[in-house]
N, C-alpha and C positions, 0 to 999 in steps of 0.2 A: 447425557448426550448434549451439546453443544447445539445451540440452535442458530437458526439460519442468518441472523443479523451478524453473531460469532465467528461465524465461519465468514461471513463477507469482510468482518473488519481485520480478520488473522490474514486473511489472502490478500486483501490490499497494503496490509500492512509489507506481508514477503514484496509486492509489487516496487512502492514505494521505496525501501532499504537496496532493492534490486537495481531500482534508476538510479537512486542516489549515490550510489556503489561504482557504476558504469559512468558518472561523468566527476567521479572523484570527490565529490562534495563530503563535508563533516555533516554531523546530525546540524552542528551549530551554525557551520555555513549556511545549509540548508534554511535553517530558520531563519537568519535574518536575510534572506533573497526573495524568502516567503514573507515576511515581516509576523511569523507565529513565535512563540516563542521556541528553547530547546528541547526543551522538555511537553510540550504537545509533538516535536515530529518524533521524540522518542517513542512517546505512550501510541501513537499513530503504530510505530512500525511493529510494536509488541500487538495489536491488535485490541489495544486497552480501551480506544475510543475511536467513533469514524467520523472522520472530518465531514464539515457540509458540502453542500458543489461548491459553494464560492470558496472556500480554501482548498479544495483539490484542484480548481484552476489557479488556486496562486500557485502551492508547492509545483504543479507542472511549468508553469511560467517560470520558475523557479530554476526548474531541472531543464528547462528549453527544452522539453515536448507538447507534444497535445495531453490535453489532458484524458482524452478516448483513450492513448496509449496504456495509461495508468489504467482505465475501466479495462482495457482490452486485458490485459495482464492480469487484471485481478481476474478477471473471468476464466482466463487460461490456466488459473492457479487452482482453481474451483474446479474445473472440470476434471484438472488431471489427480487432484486430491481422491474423485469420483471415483473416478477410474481404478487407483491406485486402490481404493477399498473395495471393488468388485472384483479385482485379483484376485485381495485376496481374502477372500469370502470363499471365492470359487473355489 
């Protein structure tokens, strides 16, 4: 089973690929608006690694949100992942 830092970096990752998706942006765009490289917003949206706060406020400055958004979402991603497994359990 997958522990709880995993699950925080897979659901932010869906978060992140989800805004970036919504305002049109490349992985590569992306990265250089953020000044990260490509290949970190990659490994980000696969849930390989979890950016610190000071880069999740760039990539959001980035995508022109708050950066809350990106938290919000990821939380929203977590909860209904919950969810989704107490279906179907039941």
């Amino acid at each position: 089973m997958r522990n709880d830092r995993q699950i925080v970096a897979k659901a932010f990752g869906l978060a992140l690929r989800q805004s970036r998706e919504n305002v049109g942006l490349s992985q590569e765009e992306l990265a250089h608006l953020a000044n990260v490289d490509r290949t970190f917003v990659s490994r980000a949206e696969r849930g390989v690694c979890q950016p610190a706060l000071a880069t999740i406020i760039m990539l959001a400055q980035a995508l022109q949100v708050p950066a809350s958004v990106l938290v919000a979402t990821t939380e929203q991603i977590i909860v209904e992942r919950n969810a989704s497994r107490e279906r179907n359990w039941l």
